[in-house]
CHARMM internal coordinates of N, CA and C (Angstrom, degrees):
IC EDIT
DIST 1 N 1 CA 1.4553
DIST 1 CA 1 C 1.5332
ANGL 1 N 1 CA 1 C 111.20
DIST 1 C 2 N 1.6768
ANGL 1 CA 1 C 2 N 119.46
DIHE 1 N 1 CA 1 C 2 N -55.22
DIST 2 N 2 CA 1.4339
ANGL 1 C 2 N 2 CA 106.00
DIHE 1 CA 1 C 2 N 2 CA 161.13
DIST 2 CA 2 C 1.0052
ANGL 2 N 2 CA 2 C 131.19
DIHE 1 C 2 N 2 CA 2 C -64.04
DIST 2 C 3 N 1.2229
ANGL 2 CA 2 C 3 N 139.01
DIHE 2 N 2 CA 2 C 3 N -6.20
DIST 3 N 3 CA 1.6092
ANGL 2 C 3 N 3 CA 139.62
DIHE 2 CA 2 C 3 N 3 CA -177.94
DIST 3 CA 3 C 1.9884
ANGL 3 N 3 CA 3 C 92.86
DIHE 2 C 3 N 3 CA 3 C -78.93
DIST 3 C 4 N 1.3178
ANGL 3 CA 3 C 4 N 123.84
DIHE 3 N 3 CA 3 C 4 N -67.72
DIST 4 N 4 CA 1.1987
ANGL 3 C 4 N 4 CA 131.39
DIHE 3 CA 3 C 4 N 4 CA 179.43
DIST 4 CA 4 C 1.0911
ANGL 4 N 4 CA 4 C 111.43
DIHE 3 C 4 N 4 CA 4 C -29.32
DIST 4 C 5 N 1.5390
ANGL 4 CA 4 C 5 N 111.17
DIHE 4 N 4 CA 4 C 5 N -61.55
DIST 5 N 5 CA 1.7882
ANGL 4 C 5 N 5 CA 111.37
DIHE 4 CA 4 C 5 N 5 CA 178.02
DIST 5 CA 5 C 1.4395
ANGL 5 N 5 CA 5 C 119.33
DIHE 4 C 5 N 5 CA 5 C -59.65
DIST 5 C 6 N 1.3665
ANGL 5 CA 5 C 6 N 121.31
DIHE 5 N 5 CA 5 C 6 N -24.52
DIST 6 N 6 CA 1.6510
ANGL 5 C 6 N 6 CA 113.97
DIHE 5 CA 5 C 6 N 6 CA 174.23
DIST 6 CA 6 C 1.2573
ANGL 6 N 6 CA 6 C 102.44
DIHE 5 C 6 N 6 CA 6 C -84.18
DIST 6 C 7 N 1.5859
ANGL 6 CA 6 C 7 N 126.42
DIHE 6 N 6 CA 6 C 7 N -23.34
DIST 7 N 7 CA 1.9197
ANGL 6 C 7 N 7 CA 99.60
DIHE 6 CA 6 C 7 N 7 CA 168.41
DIST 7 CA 7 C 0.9671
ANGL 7 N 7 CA 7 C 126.63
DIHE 6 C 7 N 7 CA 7 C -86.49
DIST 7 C 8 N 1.6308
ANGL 7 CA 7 C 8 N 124.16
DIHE 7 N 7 CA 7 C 8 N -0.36
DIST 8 N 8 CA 1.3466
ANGL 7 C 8 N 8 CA 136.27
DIHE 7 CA 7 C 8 N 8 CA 161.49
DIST 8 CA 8 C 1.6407
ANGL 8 N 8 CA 8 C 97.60
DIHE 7 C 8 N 8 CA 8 C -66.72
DIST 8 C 9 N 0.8916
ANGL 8 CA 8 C 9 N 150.41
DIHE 8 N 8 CA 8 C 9 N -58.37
DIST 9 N 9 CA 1.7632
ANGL 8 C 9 N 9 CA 162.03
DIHE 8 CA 8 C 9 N 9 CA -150.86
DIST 9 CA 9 C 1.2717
ANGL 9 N 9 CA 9 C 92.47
DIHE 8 C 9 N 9 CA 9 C -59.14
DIST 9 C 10 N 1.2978
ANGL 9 CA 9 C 10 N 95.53
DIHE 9 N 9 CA 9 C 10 N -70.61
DIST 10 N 10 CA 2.0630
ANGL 9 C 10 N 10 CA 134.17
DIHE 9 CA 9 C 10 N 10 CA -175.81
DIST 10 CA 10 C 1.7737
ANGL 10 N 10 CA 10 C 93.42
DIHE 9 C 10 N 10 CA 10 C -29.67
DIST 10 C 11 N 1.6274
ANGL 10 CA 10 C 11 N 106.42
DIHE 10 N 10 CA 10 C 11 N -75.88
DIST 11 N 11 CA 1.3298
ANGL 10 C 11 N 11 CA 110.21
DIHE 10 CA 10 C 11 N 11 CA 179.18
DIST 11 CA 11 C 1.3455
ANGL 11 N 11 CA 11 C 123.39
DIHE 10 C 11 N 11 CA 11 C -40.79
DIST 11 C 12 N 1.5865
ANGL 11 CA 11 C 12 N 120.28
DIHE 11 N 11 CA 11 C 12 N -42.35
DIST 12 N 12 CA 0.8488
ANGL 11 C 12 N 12 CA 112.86
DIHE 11 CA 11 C 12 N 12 CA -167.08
DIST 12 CA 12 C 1.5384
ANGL 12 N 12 CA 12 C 122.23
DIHE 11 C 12 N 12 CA 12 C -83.02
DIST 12 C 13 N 1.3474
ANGL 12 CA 12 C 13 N 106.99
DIHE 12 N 12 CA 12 C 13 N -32.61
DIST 13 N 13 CA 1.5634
ANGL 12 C 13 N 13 CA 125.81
DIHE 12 CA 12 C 13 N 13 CA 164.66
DIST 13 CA 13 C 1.4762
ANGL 13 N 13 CA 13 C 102.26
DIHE 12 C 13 N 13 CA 13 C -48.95
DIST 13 C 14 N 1.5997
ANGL 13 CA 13 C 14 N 132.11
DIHE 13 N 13 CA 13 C 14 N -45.31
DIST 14 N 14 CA 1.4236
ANGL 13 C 14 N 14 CA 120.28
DIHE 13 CA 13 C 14 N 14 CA -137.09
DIST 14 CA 14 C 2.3451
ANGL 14 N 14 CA 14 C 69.87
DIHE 13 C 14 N 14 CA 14 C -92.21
DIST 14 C 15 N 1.0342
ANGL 14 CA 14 C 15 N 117.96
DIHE 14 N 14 CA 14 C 15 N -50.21
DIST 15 N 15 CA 1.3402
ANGL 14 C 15 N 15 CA 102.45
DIHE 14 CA 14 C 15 N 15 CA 178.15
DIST 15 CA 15 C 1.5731
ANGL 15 N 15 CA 15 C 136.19
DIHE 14 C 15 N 15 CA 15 C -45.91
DIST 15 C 16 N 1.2492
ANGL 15 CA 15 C 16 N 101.51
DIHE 15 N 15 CA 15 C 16 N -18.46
DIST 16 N 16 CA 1.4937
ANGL 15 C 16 N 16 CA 109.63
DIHE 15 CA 15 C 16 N 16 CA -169.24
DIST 16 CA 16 C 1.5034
ANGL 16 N 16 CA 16 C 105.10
DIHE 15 C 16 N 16 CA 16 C -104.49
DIST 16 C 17 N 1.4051
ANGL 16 CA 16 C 17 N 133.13
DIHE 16 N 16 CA 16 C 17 N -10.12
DIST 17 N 17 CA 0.9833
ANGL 16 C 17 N 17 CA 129.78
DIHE 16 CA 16 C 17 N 17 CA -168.68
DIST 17 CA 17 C 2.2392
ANGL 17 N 17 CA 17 C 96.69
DIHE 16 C 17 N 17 CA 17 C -112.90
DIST 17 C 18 N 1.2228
ANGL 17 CA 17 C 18 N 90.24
DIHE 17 N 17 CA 17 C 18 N -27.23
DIST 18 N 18 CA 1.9278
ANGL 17 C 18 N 18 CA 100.74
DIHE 17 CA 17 C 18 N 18 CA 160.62
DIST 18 CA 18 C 1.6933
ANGL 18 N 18 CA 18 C 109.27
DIHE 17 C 18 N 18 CA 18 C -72.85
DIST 18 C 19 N 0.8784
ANGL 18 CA 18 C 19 N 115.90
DIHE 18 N 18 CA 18 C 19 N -30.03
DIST 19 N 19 CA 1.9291
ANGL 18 C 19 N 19 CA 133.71
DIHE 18 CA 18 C 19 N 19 CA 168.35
DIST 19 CA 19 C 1.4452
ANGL 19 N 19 CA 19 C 100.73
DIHE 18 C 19 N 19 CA 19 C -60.69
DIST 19 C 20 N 0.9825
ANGL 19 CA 19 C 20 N 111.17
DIHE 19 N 19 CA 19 C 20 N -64.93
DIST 20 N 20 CA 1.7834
ANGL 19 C 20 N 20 CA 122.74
DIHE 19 CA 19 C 20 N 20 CA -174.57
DIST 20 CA 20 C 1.2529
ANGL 20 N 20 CA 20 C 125.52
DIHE 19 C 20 N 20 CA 20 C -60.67
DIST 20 C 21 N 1.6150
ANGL 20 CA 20 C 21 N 118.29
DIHE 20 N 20 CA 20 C 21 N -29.59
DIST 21 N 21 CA 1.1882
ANGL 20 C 21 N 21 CA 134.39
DIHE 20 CA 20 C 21 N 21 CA -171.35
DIST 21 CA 21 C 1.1379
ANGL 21 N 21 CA 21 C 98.80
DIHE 20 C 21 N 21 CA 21 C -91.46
DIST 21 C 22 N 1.6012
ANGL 21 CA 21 C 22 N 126.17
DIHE 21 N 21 CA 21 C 22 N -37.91
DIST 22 N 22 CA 1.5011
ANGL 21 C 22 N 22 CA 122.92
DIHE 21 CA 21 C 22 N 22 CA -175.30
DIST 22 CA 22 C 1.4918
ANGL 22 N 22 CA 22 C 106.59
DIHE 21 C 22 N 22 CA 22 C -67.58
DIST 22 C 23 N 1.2715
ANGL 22 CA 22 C 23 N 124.20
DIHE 22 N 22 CA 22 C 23 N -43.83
DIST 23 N 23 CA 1.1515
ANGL 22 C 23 N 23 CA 128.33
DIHE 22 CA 22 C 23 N 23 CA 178.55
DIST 23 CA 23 C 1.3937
ANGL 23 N 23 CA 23 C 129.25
DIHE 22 C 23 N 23 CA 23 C -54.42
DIST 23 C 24 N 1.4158
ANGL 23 CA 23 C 24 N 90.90
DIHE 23 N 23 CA 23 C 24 N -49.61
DIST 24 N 24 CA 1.6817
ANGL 23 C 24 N 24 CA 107.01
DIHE 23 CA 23 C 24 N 24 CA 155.58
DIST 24 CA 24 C 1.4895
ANGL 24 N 24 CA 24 C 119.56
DIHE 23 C 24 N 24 CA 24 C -31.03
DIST 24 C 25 N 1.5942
ANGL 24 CA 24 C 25 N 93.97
DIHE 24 N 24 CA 24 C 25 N -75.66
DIST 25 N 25 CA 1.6906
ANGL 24 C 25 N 25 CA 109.27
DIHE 24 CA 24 C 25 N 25 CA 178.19
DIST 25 CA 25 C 1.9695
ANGL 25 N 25 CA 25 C 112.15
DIHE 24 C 25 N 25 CA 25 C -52.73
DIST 25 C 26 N 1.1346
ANGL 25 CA 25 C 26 N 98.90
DIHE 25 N 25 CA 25 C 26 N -10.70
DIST 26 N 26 CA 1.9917
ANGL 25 C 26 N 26 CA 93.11
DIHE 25 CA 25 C 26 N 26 CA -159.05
DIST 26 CA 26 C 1.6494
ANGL 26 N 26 CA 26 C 58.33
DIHE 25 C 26 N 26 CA 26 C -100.12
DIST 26 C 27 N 1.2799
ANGL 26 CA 26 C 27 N 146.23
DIHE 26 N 26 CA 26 C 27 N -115.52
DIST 27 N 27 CA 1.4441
ANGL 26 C 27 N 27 CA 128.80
DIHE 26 CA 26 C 27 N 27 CA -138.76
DIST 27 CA 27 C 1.4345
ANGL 27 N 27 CA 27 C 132.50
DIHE 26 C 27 N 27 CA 27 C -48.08
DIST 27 C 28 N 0.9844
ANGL 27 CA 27 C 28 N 134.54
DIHE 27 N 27 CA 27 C 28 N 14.66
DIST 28 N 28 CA 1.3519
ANGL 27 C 28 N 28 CA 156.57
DIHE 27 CA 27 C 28 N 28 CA -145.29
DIST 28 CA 28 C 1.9265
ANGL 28 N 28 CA 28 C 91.39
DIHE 27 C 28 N 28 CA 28 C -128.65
DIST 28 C 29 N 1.3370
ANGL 28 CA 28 C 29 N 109.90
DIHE 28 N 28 CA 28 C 29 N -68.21
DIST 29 N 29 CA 1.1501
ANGL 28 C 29 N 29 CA 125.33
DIHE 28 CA 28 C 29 N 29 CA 159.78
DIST 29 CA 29 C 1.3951
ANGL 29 N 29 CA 29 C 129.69
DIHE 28 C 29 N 29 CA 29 C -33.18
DIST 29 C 30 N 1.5755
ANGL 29 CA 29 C 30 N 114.54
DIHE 29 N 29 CA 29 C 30 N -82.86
DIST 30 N 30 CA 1.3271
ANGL 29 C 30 N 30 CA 129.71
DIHE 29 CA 29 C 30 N 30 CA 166.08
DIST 30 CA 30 C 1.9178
ANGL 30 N 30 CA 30 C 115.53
DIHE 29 C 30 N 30 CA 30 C -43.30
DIST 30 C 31 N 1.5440
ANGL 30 CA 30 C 31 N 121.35
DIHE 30 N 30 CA 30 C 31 N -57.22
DIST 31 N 31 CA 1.5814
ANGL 30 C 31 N 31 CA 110.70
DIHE 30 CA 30 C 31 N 31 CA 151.10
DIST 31 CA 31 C 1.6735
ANGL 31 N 31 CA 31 C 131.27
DIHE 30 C 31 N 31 CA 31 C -21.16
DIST 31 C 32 N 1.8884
ANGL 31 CA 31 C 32 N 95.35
DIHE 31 N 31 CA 31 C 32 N -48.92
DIST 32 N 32 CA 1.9061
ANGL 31 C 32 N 32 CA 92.65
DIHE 31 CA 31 C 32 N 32 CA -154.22
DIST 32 CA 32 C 1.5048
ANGL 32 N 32 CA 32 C 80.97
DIHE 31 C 32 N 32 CA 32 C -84.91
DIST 32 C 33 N 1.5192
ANGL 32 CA 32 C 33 N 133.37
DIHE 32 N 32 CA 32 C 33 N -42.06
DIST 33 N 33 CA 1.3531
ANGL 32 C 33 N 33 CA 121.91
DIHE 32 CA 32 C 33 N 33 CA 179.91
DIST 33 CA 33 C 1.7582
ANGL 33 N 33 CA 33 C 114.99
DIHE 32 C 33 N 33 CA 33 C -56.76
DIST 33 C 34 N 0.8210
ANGL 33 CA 33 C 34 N 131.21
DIHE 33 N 33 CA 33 C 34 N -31.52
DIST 34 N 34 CA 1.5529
ANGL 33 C 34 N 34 CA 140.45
DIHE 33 CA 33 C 34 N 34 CA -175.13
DIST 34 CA 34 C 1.8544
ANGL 34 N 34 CA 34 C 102.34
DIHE 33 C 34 N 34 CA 34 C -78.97
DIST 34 C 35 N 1.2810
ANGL 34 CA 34 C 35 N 99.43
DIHE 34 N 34 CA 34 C 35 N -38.38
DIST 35 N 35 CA 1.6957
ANGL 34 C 35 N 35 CA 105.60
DIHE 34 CA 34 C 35 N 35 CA -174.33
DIST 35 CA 35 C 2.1533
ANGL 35 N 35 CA 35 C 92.13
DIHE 34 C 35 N 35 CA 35 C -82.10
DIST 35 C 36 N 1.3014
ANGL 35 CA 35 C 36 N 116.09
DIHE 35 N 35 CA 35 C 36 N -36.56
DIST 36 N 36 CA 1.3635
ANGL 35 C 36 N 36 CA 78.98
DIHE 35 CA 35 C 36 N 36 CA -175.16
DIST 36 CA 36 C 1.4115
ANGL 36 N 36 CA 36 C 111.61
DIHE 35 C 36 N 36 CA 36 C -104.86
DIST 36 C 37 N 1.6122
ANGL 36 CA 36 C 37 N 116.38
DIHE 36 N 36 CA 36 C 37 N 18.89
DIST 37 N 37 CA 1.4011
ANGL 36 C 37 N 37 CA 110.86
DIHE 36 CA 36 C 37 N 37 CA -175.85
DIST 37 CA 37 C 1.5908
ANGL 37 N 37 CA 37 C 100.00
DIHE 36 C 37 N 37 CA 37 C -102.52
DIST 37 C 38 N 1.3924
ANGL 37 CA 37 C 38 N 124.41
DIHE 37 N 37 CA 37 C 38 N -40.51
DIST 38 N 38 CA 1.1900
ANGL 37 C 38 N 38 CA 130.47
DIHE 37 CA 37 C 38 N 38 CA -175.56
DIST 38 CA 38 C 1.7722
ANGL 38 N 38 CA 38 C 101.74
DIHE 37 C 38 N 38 CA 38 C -109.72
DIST 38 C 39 N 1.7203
ANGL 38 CA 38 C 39 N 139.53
DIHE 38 N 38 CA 38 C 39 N 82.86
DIST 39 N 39 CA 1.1863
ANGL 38 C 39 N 39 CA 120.45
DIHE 38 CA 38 C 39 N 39 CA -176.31
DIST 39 CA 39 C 1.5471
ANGL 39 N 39 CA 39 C 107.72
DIHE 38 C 39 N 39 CA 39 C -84.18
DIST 39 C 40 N 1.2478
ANGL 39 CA 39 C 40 N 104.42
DIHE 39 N 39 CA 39 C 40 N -37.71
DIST 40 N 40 CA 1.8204
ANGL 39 C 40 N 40 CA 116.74
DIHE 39 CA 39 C 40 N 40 CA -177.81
DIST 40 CA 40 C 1.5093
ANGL 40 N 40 CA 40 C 94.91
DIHE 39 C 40 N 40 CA 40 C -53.80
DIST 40 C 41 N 1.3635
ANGL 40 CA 40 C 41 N 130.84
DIHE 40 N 40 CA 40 C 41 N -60.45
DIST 41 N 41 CA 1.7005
ANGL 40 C 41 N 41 CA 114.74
DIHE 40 CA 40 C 41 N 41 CA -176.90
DIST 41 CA 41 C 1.1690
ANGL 41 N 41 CA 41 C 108.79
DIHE 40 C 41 N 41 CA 41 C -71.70
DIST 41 C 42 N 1.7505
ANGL 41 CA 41 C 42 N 137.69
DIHE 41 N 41 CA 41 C 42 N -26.82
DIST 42 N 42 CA 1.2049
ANGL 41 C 42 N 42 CA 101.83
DIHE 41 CA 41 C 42 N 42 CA -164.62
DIST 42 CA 42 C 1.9104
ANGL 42 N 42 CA 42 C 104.99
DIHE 41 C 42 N 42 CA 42 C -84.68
DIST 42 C 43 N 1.4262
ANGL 42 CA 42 C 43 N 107.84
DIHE 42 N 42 CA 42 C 43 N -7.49
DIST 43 N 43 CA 1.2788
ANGL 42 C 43 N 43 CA 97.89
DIHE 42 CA 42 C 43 N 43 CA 162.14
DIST 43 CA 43 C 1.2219
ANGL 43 N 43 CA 43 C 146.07
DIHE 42 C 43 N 43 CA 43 C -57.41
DIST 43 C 44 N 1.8127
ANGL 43 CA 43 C 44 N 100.97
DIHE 43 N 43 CA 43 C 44 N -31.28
DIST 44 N 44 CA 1.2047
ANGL 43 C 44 N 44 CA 94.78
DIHE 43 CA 43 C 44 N 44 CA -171.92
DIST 44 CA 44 C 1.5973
ANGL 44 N 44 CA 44 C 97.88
DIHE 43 C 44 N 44 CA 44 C -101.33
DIST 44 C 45 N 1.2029
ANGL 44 CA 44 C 45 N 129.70
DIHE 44 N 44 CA 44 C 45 N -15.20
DIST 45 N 45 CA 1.4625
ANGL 44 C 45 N 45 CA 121.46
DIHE 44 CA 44 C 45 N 45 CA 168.48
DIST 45 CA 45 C 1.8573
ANGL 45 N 45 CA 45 C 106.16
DIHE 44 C 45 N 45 CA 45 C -49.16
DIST 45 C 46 N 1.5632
ANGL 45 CA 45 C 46 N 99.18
DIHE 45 N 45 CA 45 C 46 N -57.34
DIST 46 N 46 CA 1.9485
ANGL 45 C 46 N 46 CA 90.61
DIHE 45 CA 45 C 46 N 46 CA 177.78
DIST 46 CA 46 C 1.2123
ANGL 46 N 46 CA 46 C 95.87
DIHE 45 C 46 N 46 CA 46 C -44.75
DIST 46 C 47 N 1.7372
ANGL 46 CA 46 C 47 N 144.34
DIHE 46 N 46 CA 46 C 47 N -61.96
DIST 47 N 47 CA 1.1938
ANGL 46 C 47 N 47 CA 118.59
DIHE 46 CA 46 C 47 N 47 CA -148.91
DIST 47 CA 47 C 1.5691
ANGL 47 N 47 CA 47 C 124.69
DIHE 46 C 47 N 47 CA 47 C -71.82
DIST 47 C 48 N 1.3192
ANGL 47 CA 47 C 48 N 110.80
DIHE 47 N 47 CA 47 C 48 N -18.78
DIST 48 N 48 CA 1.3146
ANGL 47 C 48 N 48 CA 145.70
DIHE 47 CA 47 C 48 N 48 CA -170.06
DIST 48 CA 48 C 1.7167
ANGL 48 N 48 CA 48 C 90.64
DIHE 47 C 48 N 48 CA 48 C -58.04
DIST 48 C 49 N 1.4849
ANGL 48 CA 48 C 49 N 104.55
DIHE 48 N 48 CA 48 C 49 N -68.72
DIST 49 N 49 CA 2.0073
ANGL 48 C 49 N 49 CA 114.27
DIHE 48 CA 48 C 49 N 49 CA 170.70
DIST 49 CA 49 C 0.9872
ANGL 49 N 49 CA 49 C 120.08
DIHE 48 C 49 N 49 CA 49 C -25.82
DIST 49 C 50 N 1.3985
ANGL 49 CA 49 C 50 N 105.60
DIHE 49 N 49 CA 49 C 50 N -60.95
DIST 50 N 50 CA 1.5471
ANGL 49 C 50 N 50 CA 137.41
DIHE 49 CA 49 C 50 N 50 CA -168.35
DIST 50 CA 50 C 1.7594
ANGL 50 N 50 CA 50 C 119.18
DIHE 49 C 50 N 50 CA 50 C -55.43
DIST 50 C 51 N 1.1933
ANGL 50 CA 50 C 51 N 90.35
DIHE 50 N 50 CA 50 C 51 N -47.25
DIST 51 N 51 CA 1.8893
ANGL 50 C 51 N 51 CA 114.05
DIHE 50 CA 50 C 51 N 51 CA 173.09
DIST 51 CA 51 C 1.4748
ANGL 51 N 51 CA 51 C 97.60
DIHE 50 C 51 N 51 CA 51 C -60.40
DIST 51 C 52 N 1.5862
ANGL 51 CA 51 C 52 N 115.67
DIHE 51 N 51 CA 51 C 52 N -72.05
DIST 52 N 52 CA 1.5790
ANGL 51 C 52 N 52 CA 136.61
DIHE 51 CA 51 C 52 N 52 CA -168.84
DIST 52 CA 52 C 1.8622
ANGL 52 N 52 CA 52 C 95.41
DIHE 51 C 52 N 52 CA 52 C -43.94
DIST 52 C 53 N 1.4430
ANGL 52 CA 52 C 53 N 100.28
DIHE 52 N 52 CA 52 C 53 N -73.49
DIST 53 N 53 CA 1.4071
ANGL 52 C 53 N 53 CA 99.35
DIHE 52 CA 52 C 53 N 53 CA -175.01
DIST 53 CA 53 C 1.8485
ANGL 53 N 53 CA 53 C 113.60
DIHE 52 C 53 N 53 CA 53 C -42.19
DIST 53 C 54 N 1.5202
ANGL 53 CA 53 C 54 N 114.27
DIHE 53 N 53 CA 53 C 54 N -34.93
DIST 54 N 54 CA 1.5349
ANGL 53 C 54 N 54 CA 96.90
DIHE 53 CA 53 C 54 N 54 CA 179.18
DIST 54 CA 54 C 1.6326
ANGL 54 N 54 CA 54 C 132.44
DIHE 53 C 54 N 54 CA 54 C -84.59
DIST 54 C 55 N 1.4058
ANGL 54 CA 54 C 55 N 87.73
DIHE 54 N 54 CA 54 C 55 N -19.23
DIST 55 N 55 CA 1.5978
ANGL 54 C 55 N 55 CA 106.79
DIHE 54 CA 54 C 55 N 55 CA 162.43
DIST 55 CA 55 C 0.8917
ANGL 55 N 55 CA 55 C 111.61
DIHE 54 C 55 N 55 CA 55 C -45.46
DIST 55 C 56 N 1.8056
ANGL 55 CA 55 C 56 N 118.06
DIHE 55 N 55 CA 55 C 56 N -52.61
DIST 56 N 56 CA 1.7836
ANGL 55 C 56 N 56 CA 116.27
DIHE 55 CA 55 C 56 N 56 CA -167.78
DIST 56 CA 56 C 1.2635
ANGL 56 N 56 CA 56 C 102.11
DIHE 55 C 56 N 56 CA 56 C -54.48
DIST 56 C 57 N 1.3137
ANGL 56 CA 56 C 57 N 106.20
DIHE 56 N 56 CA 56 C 57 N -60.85
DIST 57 N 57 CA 1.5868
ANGL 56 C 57 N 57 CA 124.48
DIHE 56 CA 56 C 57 N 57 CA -162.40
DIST 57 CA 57 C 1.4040
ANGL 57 N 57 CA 57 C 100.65
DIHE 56 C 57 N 57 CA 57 C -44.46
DIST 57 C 58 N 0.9982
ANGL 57 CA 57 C 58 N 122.50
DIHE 57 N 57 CA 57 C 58 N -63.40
DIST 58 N 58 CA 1.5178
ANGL 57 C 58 N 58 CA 129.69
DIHE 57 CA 57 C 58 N 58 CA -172.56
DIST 58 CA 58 C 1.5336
ANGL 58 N 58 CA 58 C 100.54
DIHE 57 C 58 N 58 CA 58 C -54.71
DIST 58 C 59 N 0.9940
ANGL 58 CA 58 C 59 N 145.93
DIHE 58 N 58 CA 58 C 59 N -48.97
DIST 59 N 59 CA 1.9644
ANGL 58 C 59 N 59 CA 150.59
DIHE 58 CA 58 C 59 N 59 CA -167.90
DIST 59 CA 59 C 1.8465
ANGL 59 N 59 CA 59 C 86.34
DIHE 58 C 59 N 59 CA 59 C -79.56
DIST 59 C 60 N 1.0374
ANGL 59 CA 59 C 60 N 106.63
DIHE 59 N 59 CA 59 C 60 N -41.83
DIST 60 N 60 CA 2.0102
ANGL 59 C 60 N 60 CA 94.38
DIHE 59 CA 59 C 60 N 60 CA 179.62
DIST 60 CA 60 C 1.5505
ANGL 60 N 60 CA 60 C 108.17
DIHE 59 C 60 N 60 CA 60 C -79.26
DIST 60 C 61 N 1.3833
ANGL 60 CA 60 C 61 N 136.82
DIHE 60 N 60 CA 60 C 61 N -17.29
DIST 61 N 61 CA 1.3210
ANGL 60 C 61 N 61 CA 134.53
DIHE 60 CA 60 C 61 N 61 CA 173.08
DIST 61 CA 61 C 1.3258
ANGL 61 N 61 CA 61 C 102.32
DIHE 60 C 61 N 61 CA 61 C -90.62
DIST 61 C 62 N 1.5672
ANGL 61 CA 61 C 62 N 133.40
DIHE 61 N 61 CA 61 C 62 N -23.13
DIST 62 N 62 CA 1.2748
ANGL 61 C 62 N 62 CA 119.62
DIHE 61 CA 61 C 62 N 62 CA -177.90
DIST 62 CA 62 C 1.8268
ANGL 62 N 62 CA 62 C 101.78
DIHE 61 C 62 N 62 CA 62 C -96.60
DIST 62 C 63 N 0.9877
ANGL 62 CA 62 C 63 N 106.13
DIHE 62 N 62 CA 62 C 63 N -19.96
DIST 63 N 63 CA 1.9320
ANGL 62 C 63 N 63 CA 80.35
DIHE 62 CA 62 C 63 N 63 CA 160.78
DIST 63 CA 63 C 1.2884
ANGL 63 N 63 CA 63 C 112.51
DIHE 62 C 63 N 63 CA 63 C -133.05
DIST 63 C 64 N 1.2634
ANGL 63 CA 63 C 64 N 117.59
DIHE 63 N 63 CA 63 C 64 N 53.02
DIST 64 N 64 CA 1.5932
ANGL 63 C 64 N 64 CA 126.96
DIHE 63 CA 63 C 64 N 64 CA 121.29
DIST 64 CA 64 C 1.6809
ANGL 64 N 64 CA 64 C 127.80
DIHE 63 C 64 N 64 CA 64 C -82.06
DIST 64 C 65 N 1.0544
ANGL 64 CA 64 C 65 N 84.50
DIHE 64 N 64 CA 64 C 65 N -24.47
DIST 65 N 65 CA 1.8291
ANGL 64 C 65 N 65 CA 108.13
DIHE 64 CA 64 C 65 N 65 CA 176.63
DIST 65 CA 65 C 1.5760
ANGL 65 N 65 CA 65 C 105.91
DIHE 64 C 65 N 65 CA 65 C -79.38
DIST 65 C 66 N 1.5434
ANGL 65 CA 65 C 66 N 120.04
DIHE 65 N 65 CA 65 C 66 N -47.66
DIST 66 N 66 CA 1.0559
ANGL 65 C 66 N 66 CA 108.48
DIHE 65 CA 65 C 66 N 66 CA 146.65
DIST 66 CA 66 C 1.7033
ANGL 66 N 66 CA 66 C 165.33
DIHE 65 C 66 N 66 CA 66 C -68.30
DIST 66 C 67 N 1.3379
ANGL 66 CA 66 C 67 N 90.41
DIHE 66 N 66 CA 66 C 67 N -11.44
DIST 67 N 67 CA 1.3270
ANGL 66 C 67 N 67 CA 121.76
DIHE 66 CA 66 C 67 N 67 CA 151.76
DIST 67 CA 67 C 1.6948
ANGL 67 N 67 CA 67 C 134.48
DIHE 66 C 67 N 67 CA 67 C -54.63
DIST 67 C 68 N 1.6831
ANGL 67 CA 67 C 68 N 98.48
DIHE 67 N 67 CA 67 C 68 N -39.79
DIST 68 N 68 CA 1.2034
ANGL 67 C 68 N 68 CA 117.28
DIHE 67 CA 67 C 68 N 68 CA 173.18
DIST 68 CA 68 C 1.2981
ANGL 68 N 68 CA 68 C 132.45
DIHE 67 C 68 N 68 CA 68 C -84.53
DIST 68 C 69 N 1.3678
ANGL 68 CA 68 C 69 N 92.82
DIHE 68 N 68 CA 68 C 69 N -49.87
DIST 69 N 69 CA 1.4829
ANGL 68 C 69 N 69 CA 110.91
DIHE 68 CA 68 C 69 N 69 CA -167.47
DIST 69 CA 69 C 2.1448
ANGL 69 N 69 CA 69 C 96.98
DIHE 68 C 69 N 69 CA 69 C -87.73
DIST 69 C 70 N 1.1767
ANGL 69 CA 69 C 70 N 119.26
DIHE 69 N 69 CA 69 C 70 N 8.07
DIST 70 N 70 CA 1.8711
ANGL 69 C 70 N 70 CA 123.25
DIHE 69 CA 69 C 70 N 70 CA 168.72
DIST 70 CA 70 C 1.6162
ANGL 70 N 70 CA 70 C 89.39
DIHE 69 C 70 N 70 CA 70 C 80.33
DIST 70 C 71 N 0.8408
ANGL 70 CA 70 C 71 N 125.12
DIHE 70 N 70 CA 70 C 71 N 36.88
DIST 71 N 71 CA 1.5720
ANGL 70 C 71 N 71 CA 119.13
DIHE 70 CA 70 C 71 N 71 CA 157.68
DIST 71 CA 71 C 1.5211
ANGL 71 N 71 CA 71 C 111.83
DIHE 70 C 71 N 71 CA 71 C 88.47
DIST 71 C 72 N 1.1202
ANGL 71 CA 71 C 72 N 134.99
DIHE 71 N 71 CA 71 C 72 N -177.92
DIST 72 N 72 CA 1.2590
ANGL 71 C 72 N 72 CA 145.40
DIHE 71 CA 71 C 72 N 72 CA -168.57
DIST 72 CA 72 C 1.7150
ANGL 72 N 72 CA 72 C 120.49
DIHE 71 C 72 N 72 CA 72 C -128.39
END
COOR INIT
IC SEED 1 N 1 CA 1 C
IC BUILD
């Protein structure tokens, strides 16, 4: 009875990690096709991130600063 239940587990692990890899591979895919069919957008979408991501950064350094220093 325990032997059965670990190749049920087994199965299910060896499926979910074949799930993951496909997924992997289908976005991996869909990117390099998007990067060489569209390069002008996918550039400016990275830069688009890039901006967004420093904005945050910048609104999380300006009220930590305010946090510290009793507000502004």
């Amino acid at each position: 009875m325990t032997n059965g239940a670990k190749r049920v587990r087994k199965l299910d692990g060896v499926g979910t990690v074949n799930l993951k890899k496909l997924l992997i591979f289908a976005g991996v895919a869909l990117l390099l096709f998007f990067l060489i069919a569209e390069p002008q957008q996918a550039a400016q979408l990275v830069q688009n991130i890039l901006n967004s991501l420093r904005a945050a950064a910048e609104s999380i350094v300006l009220f930590v600063r305010n946090v510290f220093s009793g507000g502004a």
